[in-house]
Every structure is written in structure tokens, then in C-alpha cells.
C-alpha positions as CSV (number, residue, x, y, z in Angstrom):
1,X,-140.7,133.4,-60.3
2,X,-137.3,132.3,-61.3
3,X,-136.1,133.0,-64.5
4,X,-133.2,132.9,-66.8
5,X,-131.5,135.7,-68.4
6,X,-129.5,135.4,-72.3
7,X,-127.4,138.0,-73.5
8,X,-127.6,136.8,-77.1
9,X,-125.9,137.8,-80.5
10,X,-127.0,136.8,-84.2
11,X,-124.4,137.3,-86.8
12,X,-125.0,136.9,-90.3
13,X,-122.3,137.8,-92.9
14,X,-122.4,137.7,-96.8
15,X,-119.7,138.2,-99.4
16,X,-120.5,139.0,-103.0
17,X,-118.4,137.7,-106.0
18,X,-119.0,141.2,-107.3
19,X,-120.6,144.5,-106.3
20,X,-124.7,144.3,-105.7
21,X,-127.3,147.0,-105.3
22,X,-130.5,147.2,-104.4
23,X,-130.2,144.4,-102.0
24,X,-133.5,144.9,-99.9
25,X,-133.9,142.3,-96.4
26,X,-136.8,141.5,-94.3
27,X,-135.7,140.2,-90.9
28,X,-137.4,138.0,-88.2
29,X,-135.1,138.1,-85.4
30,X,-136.8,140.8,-82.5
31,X,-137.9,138.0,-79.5
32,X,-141.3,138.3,-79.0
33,X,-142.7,139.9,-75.6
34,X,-144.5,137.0,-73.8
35,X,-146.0,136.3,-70.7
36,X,-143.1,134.4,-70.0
37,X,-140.9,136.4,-72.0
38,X,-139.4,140.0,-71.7
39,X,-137.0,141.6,-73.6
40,X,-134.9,144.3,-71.6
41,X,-132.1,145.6,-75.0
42,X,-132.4,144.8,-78.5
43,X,-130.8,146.5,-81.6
44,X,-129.4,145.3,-85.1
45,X,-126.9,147.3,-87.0
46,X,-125.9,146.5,-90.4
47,X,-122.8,147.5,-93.2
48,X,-122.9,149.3,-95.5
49,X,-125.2,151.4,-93.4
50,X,-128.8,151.5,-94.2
51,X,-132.2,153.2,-92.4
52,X,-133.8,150.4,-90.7
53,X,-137.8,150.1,-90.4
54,X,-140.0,148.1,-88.0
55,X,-143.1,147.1,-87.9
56,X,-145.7,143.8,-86.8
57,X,-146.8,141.6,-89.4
58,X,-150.3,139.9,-89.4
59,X,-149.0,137.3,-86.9
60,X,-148.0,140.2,-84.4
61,X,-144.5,139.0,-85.3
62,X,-141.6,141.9,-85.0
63,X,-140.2,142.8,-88.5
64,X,-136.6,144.5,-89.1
65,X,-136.5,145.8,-93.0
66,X,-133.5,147.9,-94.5
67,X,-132.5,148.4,-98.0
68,X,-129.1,149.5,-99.4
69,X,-129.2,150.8,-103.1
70,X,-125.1,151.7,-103.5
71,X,-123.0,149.1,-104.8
72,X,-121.4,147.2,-102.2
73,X,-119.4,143.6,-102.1
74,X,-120.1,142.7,-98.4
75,X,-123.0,142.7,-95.8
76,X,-122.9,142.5,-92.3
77,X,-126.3,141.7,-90.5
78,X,-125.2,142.2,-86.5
79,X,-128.4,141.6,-83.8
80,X,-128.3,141.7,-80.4
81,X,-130.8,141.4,-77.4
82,X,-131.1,140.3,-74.1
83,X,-133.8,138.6,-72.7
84,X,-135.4,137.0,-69.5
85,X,-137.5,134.1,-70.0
86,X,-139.6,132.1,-67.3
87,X,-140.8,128.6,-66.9
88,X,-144.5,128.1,-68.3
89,X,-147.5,127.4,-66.1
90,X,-148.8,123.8,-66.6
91,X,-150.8,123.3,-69.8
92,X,-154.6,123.9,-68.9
93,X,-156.4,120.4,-69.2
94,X,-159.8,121.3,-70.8
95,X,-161.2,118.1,-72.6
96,X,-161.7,117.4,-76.5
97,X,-165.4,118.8,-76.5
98,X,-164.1,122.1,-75.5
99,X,-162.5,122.4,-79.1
100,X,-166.0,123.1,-80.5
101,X,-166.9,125.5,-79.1
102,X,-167.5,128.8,-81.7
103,X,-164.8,131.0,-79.2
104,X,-162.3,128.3,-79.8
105,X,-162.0,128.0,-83.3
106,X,-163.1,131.3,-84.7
107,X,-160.2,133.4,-83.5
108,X,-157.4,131.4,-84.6
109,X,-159.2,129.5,-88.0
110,X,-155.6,130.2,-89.7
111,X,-154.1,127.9,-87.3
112,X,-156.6,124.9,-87.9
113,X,-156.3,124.8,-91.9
114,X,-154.3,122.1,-92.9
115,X,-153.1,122.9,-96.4
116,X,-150.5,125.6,-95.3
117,X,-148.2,122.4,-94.5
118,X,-148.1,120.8,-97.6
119,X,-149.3,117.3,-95.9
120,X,-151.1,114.7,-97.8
121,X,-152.8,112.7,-95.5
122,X,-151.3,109.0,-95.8
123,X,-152.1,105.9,-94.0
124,X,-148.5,106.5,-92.3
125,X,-149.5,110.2,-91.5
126,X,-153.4,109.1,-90.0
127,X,-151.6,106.3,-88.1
128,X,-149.4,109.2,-86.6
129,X,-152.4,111.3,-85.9
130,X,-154.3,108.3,-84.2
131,X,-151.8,107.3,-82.0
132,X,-150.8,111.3,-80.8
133,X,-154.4,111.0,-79.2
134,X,-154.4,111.4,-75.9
135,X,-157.1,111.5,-73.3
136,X,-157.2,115.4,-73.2
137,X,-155.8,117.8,-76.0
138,X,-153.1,118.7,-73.5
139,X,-152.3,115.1,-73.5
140,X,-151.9,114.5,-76.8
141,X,-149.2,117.9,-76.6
142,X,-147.1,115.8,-74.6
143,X,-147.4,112.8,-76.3
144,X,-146.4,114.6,-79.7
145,X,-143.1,115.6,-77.8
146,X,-141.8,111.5,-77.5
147,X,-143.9,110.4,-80.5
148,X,-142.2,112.4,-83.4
149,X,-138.4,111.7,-82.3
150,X,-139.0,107.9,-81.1
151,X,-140.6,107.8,-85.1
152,X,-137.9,109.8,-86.7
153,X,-134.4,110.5,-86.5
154,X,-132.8,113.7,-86.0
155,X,-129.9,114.1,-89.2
156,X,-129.2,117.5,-90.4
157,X,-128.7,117.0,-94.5
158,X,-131.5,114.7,-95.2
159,X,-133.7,117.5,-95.8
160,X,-133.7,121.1,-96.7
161,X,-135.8,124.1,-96.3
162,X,-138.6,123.3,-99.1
163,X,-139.1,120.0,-97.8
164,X,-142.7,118.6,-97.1
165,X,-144.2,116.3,-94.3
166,X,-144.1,113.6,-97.3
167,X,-140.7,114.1,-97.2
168,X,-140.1,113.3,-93.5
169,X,-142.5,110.5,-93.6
170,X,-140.4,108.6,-96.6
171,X,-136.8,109.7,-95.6
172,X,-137.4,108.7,-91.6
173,X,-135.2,111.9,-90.4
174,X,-135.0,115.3,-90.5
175,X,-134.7,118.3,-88.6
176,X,-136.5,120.5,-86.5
177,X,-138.4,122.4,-89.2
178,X,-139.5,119.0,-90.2
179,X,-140.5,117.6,-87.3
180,X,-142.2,121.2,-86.2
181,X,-144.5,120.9,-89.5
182,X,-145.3,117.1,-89.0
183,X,-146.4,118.5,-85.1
184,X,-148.5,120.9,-86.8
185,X,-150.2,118.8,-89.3
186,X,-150.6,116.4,-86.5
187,X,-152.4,118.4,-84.0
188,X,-154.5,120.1,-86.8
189,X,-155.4,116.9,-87.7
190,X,-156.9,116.5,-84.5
191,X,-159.0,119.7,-84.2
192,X,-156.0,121.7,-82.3
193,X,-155.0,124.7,-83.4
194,X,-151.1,124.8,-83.9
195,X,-148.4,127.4,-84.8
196,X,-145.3,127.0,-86.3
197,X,-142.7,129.5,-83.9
198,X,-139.2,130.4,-84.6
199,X,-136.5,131.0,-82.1
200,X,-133.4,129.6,-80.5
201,X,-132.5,127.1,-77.9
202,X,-130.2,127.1,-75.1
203,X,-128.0,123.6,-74.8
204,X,-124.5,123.8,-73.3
205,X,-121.5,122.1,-75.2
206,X,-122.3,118.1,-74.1
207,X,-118.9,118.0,-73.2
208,X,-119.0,121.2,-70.6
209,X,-122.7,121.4,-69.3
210,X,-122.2,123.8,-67.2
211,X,-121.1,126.6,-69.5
212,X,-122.3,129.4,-69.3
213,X,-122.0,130.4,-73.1
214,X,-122.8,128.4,-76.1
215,X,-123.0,128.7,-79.9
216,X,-126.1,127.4,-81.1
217,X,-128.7,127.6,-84.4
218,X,-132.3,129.1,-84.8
219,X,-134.3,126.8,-84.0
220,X,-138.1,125.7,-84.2
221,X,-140.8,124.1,-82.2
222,X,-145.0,124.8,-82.3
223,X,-147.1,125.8,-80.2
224,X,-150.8,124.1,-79.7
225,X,-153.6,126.3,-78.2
226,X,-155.1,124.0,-75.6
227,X,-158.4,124.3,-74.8
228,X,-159.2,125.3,-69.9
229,X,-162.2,124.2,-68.1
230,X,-162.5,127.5,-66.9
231,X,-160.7,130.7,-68.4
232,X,-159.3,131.3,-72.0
233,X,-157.2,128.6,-74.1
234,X,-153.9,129.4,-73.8
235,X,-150.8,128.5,-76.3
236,X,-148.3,125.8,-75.0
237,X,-144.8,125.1,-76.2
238,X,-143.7,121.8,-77.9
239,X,-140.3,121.2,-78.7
240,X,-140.6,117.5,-80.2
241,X,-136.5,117.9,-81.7
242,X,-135.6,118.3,-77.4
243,X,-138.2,115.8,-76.5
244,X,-139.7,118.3,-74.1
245,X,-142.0,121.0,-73.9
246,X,-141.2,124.6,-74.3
247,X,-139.6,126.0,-71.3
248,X,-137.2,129.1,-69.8
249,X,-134.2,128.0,-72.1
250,X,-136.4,128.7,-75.1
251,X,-135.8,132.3,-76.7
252,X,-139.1,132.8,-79.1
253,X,-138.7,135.6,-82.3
254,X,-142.1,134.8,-83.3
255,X,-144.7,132.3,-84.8
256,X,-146.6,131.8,-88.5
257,X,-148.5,129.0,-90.1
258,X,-145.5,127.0,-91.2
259,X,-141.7,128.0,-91.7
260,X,-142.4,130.3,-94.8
261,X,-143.8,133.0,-92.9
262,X,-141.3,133.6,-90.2
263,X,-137.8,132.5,-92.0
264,X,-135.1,134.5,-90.2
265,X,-133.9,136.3,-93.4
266,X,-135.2,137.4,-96.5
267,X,-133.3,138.9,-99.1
268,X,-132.9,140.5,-102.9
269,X,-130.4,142.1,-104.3
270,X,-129.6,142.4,-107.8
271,X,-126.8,141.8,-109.7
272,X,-125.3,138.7,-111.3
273,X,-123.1,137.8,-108.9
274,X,-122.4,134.0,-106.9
275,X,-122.2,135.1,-102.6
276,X,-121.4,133.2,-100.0
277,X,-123.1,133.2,-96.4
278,X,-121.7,132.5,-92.7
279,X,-124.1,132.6,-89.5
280,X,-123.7,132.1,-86.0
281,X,-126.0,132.4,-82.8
282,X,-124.0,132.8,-79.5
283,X,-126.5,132.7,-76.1
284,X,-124.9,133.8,-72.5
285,X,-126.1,133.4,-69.3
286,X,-126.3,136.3,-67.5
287,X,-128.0,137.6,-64.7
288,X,-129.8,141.1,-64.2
289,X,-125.9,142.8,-64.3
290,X,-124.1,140.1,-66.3
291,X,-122.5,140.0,-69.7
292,X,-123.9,143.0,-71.8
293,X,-125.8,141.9,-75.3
């Protein structure tokens, strides 16, 4: 099986107007271990210094939780990992009356409700729904991946990280949160259960595609579990913002109901004081003894 290899490095960096404590942070940012998927390194270090716990959350997402309580004016978040990912199998191509069945639906009921994405259905949202409808569930996946971007524009700025579907639908552009929760209310819409999954993408400068290093953002597509003839459902990748569906240059961290229960970082501190933040993501190709993570 062919696969690609990232050494990848998440750096997130805060400066305090004046000293904080009791700045406590809940992490999403170990990639998941997948069938397609393996992580070979990962670590995080962080200063000031602080005793770092892991654990799963109810979505068998990878947490990272520290806490500082001494007063400090700067924090330093620095992650690490490398992974090897691997091109999916095609989607199984069970048909629509497979999604009633009680083994379908029971398991993943969390995944089916629609009110965790804050979607009032419209005339403009139904009309979205109706025309996502393919032949077979795995049909309508693919479908979803040309419908949402040929409907809406991709423009960082037009939205932010609270918005709704409603706002997608009336501004006509967003980004890939947005269109990742329209996806979901979409496909639950139509009986499939959908996740919301949070990761990062790898897309080489436009102006040197063949580099071999890039700076890029976390990023977020779904995932629908599509229903097999034979054999269990299995989860498929959509990446509606890349037109595509999820493949070996996708890095996933994990997956929730919608955005709020996977957000990379999640901080408190207290203290009065006004901070300012700076992030980057930097993914490297490398093979099995190529650039270090």
C-alpha cells in the first residue's frame, strides 16, 4: 500500500499584557490512529513548564490537558508528530434501505440528531438536501463534495467560529467549518450518520507544487458512515472545501458532532489582562528516514 509520510509541527504562542495564573488548556491536536492512519512520534511540550495529562474523550478523541498556576506573561504550546497516512478503500455502495436497519442507526444515534448544528431547516436548506440525493448514500457523499463549493464561496472573514448553517446559507461563503457543518446537516438530513473531524491538510505553495514543505491551517471536513451490502458500515471522508474526498494528504486529530467538541484549543486563565495569539502548522514530506518531527 503506498503511503505518504508528514513530519508535522503545530505552534501556538500567546503573550499576556500582564502576568496570568491559573491558565488551565484542553488540547485536540494527537492524530488519530486509523486504519489508514498511523502515528509513529508524537509529543507536545509547553513554557512555563507544566505536567501534562492524557486521556480519550467520549468520541475516542486523544486529549492533551496541562495547567500552570505561577504567574507567567508568555505561553508556548509546541506539538509535534509524524505520521503515515494511506489512500482509503472505495466507499462501500450499500443502498438507502440499508440505513434502517436497527445495527445501523443504534450505534452512532449521536451522529444522526440534527440539532447539534444549529440548522433550521429552510426551503434553501431542503432544496440543498434534495438535490445531494444520490442513487446510493455513497453517492450522495460524492455529490456533497461538488455541491457545497459550486453553491458557496470559499472567503476566510465572512464568518467566524460561532457561526450557524443560517449563516452560510444568507452570506453565500464561508469556510471550511462552515461548509463541514452544512455537510453534516445535509447528510443527517438524509438519514446518514455524519461527523464533524478536525485535522490538517497537505497543499503545496500553488506557486511551487512540488514542495516538499508547506505551511498550512487546521482544517476540517466530515465524515458519513455509509451503509455495505455485505460487512459493517464503514466511515468515509468528505472534504467538500478541496472538492474531493478524504484521502492520504489528510492528517485527522479526531472527530465530534460539530466543531465545539473538538476545537484545537481550549483555554482559561485568570487575570485581567488583553493577549495576543500567533499559530502556525508546518507539514513535511518525509519518508520512513526523512526530516525528524
Amino acid at each position: 500500500m503506498d503511503r505518504m509520510r508528514f513530519a508535522i509541527r503545530y505552534e501556538t504562542a500567546y503573550r499576556y499584557e500582564e502576568p496570568v495564573t491559573d491558565n488551565l488548556n484542553v488540547l485536540h491536536v494527537t492524530p488519530a490512529a486509523t486504519p489508514t492512519q498511523e502515528v509513529e512520534d508524537f509529543r507536545v511540550s509547553v513554557d512555563p513548564e507544566a505536567r501534562i495529562y492524557r486521556h480519550t474523550d467520549y468520541f475516542g478523541t486523544q486529549v492533551v490537558e496541562f495547567g500552570i498556576t505561577r504567574p507567567h506573561e508568555h505561553l508556548t504550546i509546541d506539538v509535534r508528530a509524524r505520521v503515515a497516512t494511506a489512500e482509503p478503500p472505495e466507499p462501500p455502495a450499500g443502498g438507502w434501505e440499508l440505513l434502517a436497519r436497527p445495527g445501523y442507526r443504534a450505534p452512532v444515534a449521536e451522529y444522526l440528531l440534527e440539532a447539534p448544528i444549529d440548522a433550521k431547516w429552510s426551503v434553501t436548506l431542503a432544496e440543498l438536501r434534495d438535490t445531494a440525493r444520490g442513487a446510493t448514500p455513497a453517492d450522495t457523499a460524492r455529490v456533497l463534495c461538488e455541491l457545497i463549493p459550486e453553491r458557496f464561496e470559499y472567503r476566510p472573514g465572512v464568518t467566524y467560529v460561532g457561526s450557524t448553517v443560517e449563516d452560510l446559507l444568507e452570506g453565500g461563503a464561508g469556510v471550511c467549518q462552515d461548509f463541514a457543518h452544512l455537510g453534516l446537516a445535509l447528510l443527517r438530513g438524509l438519514g446518514i450518520a455524519a461527523r464533524y473531524v478536525s485535522g490538517y491538510f497537505y497543499a503545496p505553495p500553488p506557486d511551487d507544487p512540488s514542495a516538499a514543505s508547506a505551511e498550512v491551517q487546521t482544517h476540517a471536513w466530515l465524515e458519513a458512515l455509509l451503509p455495505a451490502e455485505e460487512g459493517e458500515p464503514r466511515w468515509i471522508g468528505l472534504d467538500p472545501t478541496n472538492r474531493r474526498m478524504a484521502g492520504a494528504e489528510h492528517v485527522k486529530i479526531g472527530h465530534g458532532r460539530r466543531y465545539d467538541d473538538i476545537p484545537p484549543i481550549k483555554g482559561v486563565y485568570r487575570g485581567g489582562s488583553g493577549s495576543e495569539m500567533e499559530s502556525t502548522v508546518r507539514m513535511t514530506r518525509a519518508d520512513a528516514d526523512g526530516v525528524p518531527a
